[in-house]
C-alpha positions in Angstrom: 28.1 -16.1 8.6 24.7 -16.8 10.3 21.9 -17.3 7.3 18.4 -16.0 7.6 15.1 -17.2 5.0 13.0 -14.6 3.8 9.7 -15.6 1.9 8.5 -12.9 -0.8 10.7 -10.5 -2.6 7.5 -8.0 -2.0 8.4 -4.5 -0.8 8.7 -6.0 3.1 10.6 -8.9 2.3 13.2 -6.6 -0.1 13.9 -3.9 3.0 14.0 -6.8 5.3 16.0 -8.8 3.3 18.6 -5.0 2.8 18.7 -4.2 6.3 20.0 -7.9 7.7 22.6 -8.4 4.9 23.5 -4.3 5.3 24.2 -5.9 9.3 26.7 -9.4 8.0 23.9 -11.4 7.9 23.4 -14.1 5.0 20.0 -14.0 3.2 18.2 -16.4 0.9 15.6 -14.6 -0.4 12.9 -16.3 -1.7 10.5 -15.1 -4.5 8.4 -17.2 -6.5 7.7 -14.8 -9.1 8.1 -15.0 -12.4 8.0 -19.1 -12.1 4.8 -18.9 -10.3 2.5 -15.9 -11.3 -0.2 -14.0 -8.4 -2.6 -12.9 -11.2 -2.1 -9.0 -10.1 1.6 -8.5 -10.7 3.0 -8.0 -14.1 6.5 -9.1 -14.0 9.5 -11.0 -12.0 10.7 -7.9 -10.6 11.1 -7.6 -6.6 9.1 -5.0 -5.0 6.5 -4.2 -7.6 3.9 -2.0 -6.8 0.4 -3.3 -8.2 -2.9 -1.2 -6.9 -1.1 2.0 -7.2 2.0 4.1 -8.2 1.8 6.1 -5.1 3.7 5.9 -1.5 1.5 8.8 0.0 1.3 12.6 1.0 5.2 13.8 2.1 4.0 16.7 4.0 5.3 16.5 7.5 2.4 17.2 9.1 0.5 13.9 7.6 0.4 10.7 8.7 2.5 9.0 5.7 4.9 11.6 5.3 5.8 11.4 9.1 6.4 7.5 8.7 8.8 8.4 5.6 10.5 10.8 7.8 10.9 8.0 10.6 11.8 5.4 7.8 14.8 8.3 6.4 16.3 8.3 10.4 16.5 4.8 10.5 18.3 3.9 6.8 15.0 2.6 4.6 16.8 1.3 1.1 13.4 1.4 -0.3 12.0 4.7 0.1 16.0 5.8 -1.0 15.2 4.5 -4.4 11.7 5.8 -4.7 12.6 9.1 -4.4 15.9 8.2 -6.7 12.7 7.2 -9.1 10.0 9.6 -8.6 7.3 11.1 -11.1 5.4 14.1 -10.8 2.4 13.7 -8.1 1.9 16.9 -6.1 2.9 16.6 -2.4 2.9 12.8 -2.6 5.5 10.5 -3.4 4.8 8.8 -6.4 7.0 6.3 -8.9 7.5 5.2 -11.8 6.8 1.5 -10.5 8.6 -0.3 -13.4 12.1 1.2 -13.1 11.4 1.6 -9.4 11.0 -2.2 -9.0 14.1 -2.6 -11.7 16.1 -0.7 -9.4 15.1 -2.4 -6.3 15.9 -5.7 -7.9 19.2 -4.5 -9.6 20.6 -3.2 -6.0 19.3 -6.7 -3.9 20.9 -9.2 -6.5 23.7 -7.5 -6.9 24.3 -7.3 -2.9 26.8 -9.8 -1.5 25.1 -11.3 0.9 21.7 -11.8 -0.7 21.0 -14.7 -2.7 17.4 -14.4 -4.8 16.3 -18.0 -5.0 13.4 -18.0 -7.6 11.0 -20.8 -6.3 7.7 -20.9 -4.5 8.0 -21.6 -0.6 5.4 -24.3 0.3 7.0 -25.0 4.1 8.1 -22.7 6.5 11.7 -23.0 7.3 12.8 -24.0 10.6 15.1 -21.6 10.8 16.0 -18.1 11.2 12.8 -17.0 8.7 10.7 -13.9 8.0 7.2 -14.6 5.9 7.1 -10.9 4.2 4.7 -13.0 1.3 2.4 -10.1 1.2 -1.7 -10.0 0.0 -1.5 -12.8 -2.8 0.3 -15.5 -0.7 0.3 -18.9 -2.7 -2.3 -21.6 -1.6 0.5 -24.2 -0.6 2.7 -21.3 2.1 -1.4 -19.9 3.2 -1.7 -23.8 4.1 1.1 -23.9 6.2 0.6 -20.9 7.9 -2.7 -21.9 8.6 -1.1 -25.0 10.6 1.4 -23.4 12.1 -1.0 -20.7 14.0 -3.9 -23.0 14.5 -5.9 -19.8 13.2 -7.9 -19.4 9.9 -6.5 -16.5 7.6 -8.6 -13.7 7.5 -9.4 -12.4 4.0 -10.7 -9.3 2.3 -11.2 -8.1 -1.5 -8.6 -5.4 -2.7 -8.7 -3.9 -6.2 -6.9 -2.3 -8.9 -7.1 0.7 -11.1 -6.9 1.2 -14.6 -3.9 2.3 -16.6 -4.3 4.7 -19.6 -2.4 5.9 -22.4 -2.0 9.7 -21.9 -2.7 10.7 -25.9 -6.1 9.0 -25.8 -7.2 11.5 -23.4 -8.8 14.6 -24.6 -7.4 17.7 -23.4 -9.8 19.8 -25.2 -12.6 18.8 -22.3 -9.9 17.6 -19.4 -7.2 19.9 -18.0 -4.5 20.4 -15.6 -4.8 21.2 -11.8 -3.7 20.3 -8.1 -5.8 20.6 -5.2 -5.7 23.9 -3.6 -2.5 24.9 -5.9 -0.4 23.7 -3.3 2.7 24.8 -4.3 2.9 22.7 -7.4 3.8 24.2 -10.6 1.1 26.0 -12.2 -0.1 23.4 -14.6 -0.4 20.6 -12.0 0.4 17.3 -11.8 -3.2 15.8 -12.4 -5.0 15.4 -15.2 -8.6 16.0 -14.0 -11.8 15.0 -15.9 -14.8 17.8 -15.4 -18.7 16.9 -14.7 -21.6 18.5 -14.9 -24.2 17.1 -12.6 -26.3 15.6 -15.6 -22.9 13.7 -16.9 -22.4 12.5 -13.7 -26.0 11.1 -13.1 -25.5 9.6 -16.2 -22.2 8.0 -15.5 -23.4 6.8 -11.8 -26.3 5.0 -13.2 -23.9 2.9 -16.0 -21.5 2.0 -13.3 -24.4 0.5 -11.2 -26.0 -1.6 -14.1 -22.5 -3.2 -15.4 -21.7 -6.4 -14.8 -18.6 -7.2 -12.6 -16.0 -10.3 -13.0 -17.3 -13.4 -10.9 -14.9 -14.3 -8.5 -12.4 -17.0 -8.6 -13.1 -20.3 -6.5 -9.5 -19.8 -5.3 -10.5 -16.2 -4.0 -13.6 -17.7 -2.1 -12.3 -20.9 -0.1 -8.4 -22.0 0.2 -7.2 -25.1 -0.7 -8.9 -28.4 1.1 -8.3 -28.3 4.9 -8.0 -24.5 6.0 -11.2 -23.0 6.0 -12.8 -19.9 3.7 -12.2 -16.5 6.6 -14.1 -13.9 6.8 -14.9 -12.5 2.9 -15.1 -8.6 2.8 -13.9 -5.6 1.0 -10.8 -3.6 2.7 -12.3 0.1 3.0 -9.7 1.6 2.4 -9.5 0.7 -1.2 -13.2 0.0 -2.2 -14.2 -1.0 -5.6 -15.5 2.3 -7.3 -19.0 0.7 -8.1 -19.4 -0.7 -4.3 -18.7 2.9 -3.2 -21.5 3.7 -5.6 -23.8 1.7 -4.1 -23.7 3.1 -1.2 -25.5 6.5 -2.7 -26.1 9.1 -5.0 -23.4 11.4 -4.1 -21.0 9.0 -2.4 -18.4 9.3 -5.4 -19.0 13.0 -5.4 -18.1 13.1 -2.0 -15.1 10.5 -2.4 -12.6 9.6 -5.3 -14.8 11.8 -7.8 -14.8 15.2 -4.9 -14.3 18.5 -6.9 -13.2 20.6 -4.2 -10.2 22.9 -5.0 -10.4 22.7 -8.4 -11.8 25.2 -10.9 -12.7 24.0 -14.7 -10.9 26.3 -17.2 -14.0 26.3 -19.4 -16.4 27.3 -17.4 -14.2 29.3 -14.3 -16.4 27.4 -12.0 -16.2 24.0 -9.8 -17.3 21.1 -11.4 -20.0 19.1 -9.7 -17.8 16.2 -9.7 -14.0 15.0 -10.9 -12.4 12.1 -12.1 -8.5 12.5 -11.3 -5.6 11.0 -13.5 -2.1 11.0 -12.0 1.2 10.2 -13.9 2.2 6.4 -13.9 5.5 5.8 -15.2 8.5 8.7 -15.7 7.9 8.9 -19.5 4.5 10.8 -18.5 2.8 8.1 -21.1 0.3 6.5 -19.0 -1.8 7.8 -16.2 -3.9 5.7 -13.7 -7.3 6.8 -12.6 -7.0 8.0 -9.4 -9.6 6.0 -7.0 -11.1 3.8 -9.4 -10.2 0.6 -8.0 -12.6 -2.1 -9.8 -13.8 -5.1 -10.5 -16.2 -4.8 -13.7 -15.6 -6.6 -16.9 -12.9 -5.7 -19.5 -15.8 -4.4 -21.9 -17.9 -2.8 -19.3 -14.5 -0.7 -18.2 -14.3 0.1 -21.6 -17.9 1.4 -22.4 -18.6 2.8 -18.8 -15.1 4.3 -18.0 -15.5 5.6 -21.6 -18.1 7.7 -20.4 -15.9 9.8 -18.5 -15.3 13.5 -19.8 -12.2 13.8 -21.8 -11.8 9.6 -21.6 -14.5 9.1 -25.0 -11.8 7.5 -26.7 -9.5 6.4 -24.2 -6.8 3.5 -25.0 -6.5 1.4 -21.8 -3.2 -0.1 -20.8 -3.8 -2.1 -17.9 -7.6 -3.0 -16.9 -8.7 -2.5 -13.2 -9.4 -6.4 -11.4 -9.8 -7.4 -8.1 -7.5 -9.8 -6.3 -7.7 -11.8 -3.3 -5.6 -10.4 0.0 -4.5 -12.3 2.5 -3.8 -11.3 6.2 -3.2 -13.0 9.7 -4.9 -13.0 12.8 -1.8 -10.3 14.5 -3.4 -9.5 17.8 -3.6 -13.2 18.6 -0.2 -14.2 16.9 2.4 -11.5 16.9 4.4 -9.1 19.0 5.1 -5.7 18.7 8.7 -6.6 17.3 6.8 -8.4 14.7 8.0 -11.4 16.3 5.8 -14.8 16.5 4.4 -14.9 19.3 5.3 -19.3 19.6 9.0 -18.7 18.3 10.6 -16.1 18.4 13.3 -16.7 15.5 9.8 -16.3 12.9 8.7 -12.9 11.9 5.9 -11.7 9.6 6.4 -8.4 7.8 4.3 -6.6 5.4 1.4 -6.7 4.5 0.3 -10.0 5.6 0.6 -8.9 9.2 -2.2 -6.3 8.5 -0.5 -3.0 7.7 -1.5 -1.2 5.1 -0.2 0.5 2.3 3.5 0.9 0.3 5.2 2.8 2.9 3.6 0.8 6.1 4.8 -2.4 4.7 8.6 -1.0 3.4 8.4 0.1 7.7 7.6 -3.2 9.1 9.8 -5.0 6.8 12.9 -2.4 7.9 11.5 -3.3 11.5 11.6 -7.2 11.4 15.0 -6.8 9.6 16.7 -4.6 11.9 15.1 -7.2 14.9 16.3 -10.1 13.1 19.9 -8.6 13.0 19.3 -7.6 16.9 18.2 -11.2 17.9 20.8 -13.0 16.6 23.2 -11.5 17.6 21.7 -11.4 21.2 21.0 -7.3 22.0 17.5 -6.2 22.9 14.7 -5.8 19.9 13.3 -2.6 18.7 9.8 -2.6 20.5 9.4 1.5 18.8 7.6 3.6 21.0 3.6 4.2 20.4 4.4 7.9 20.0 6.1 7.0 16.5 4.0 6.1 13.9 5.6 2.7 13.0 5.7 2.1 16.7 1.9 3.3 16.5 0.9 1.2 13.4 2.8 -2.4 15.4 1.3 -1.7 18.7 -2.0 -1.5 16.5 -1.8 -4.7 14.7 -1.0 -6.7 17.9 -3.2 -5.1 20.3 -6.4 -4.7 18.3 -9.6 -6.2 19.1 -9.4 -9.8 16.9 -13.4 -9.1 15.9 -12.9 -5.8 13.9 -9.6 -6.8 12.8 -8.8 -5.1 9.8 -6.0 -3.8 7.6 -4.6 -0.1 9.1 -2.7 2.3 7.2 -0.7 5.4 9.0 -3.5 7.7 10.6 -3.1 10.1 13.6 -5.9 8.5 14.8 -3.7 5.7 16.1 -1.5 7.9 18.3 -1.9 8.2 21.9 -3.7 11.5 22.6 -1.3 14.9 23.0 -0.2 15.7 26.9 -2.1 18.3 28.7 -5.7 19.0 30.1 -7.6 20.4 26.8 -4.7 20.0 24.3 -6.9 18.6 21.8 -9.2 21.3 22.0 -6.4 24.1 21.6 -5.0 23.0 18.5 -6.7 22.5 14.8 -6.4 19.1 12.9 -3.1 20.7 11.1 -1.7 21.5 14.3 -2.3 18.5 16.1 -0.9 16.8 13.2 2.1 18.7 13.6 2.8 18.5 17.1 2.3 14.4 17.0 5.1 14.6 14.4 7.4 17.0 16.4 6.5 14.3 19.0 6.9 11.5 16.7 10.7 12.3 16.0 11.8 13.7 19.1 11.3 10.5 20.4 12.4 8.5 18.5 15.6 9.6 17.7 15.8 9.2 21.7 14.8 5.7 21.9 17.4 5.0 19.1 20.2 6.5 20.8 19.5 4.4 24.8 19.5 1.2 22.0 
């Protein structure tokens, strides 16, 4: 039986890690946790989800509920067991992240032909391997990285939002609701916290004047010999005060907009909302819904506090900020997430530069099924650009190395629609629609020639 090393039991690393021994293949999968701790994740479990407890919209018709439909045709173990493990969340996919990573864990280690191997990886094997170490890879394995690509990591700033205990929140001022009543049951899955424009002026100016955690020497420079990258916040998960900064109404118009939501109270729409979406299947704890942050434990307290309907709030989990670690993709990898100087050496997750749950559970299915595929000598998967995983690869390794930065699933990413005007005949909706009708269609082709 052929053997195969996979560094970090992260969401990539446990689909990858499925997928080969689902194919005969022998897997040592290696996760340092809870030996060696990350400062962001909370327990030794494999594929823990720590900024959010969401996978994304499952409408067809969006960008990450297209890439769940592409990861359902082509056998995804993970996204299996988070709809086995799903909490209420609208038309997104969200989890209960504890028993979701229990049951990851429970259905690896008790696969035959994985073995879990609790240890940090300082070299990389010289072997069949795939690094799936994701965002908070340990200083020794960022080392050797570094010298085996010649490059210097690239780094940016990605945050956490706070937890909360649901019976510290005040239902007398906060209330109910979806969006737009999208079909969700008439109560809604969100917990939404109304302001007036005074409260919110009020609130905006507190969150600018509190102090924020200094950063870690670790997060700023990497151990002696690799050099500091380039230091910069990811923007698709800003710090709520750095989105403040950037002006009066930029909350209003982002994680705080009000639109499609009506205040029981008053029968009107708020001037601004704070959201609150279920965390865990109990329906105890709720996370606050964009407020990714990196102020001080007291200042969450007595700014956060602020919040209608969150005076006396309990918190469970405090927001933080955490160091994330990517590589340089367009110079190092191929579209089968192969590297590019051997070709037995795959990166998956979220260290290649894809973003978000689903994007890395894809890329870790992908250099798993290629793995499979390349020892036993048949052609890799190279997905067409006209699916979105094919999109989101052919993105990572074709980019332009100066604006390198973390993508998640977007239509934006697709090659354009065929036909003289056919952008111009269709809305956004539409468009999204018929890239997804394209998305599938062709894919299920390109599966069936391999």
């Amino acid at each position: 039986m052929q053997i195969i090393k996979i560094i970090g039991g992260g969401l990539a690393g446990s689909e990858a890690a499925w997928q080969a021994a689902q194919h005969g293949l022998h897997v040592k999968l290696y996760e340092m946790r809870p030996k060696k701790e990350t400062g962001a994740h909370q327990s030794g479990d494999l594929a823990e989800l720590i900024c959010s407890n969401s996978l994304g919209s499952n409408l067809p018709d969006r960008a990450s509920g297209l890439l769940k439909r592409e990861l359902r045709i082509m056998g995804s173990l993970l996204l299996e067991t988070a709809e086995e493990n799903a909490v209420p969340a609208g038309g997104a996919l969200a989890v209960d992240r504890e028993i979701f990573a229990k049951a990851v864990t429970g259905k690896i280690e008790a696969h035959p032909n994985i073995e879990v191997i609790r240890e940090e990886v300082a070299e990389i094997p010289s072997g069949p391997t795939i690094i799936s170490s994701g965002p908070l890879t340990s200083d020794k394995l960022s080392i050797a990285i570094a010298k085996l690509t010649g490059e210097d990591h690239l780094y940016f700033f990605d945050a956490i939002a706070p937890i909360v205990h649901r019976e510290s929140i005040s239902m007398k001022v906060a209330f109910r609701a979806s969006r737009y009543d999208r079909g969700e049951e008439k109560q809604g899955d969100y917990i939404n916290c109304p302001f007036t424009k005074d409260e919110y002026d009020a609130f905006l100016q507190a969150l600018l004047k509190a102090e924020r955690i200094r950063l870690h020497s670790f997060e700023l420079a990497i151990e002696e010999g690799v050099k500091a990258g380039a230091h910069h916040y990811f923007e698709g998960c800003l710090p709520v005060e750095v989105i403040a900064s950037r002006g009066e109404k930029s909350l209003a118009f982002g994680p705080m907009r009000p639109v499609g939501l009506v205040d029981p109270r008053t029968d009107r729409r708020p001037y601004a909302v704070l959201q609150l979406r279920q965390d865990n299947l109990a329906g105890d704890l709720y996370n606050l819904v964009g407020f990714q942050t990196n102020l001080k434990f007291p200042e969450q307290r007595r700014v956060f506090r602020m919040i209608p309907g969150l005076e006396k709030v309990e918190f469970a989990r405090y927001g933080q900020m955490h160091r994330n670690t990517f590589i340089a993709s367009p110079r190092l990898l191929r579209p089968t997430l192969q590297f590019d100087q051997r070709e037995n050496l795959f990166f998956a997750g979220q260290i290649t530069g894809v973003e978000g749950y689903i994007g890395n559970i894809a890329t870790g299915l992908l250099a798993g099924q290629n793995m499979v595929r390349l020892l036993a000598g048949s052609p890799l998967l190279e997905l067409p650009h006209t699916t979105m995983l094919g999109a989101l690869c052919h993105y990572i390794t074709h980019a332009a190395e100066k604006d390198f930065q973390p993508m998640k699933a977007n239509f934006g990413i697709f090659p354009a629609l065929e036909g003289n005007g056919e952008k111009k005949k269709r809305n956004k909706r539409e468009r999204a629609a018929a890239y997804a009708e394209r998305s599938l269609f062709d894919l299920q082709q390109y599966l069936i020639e391999k």
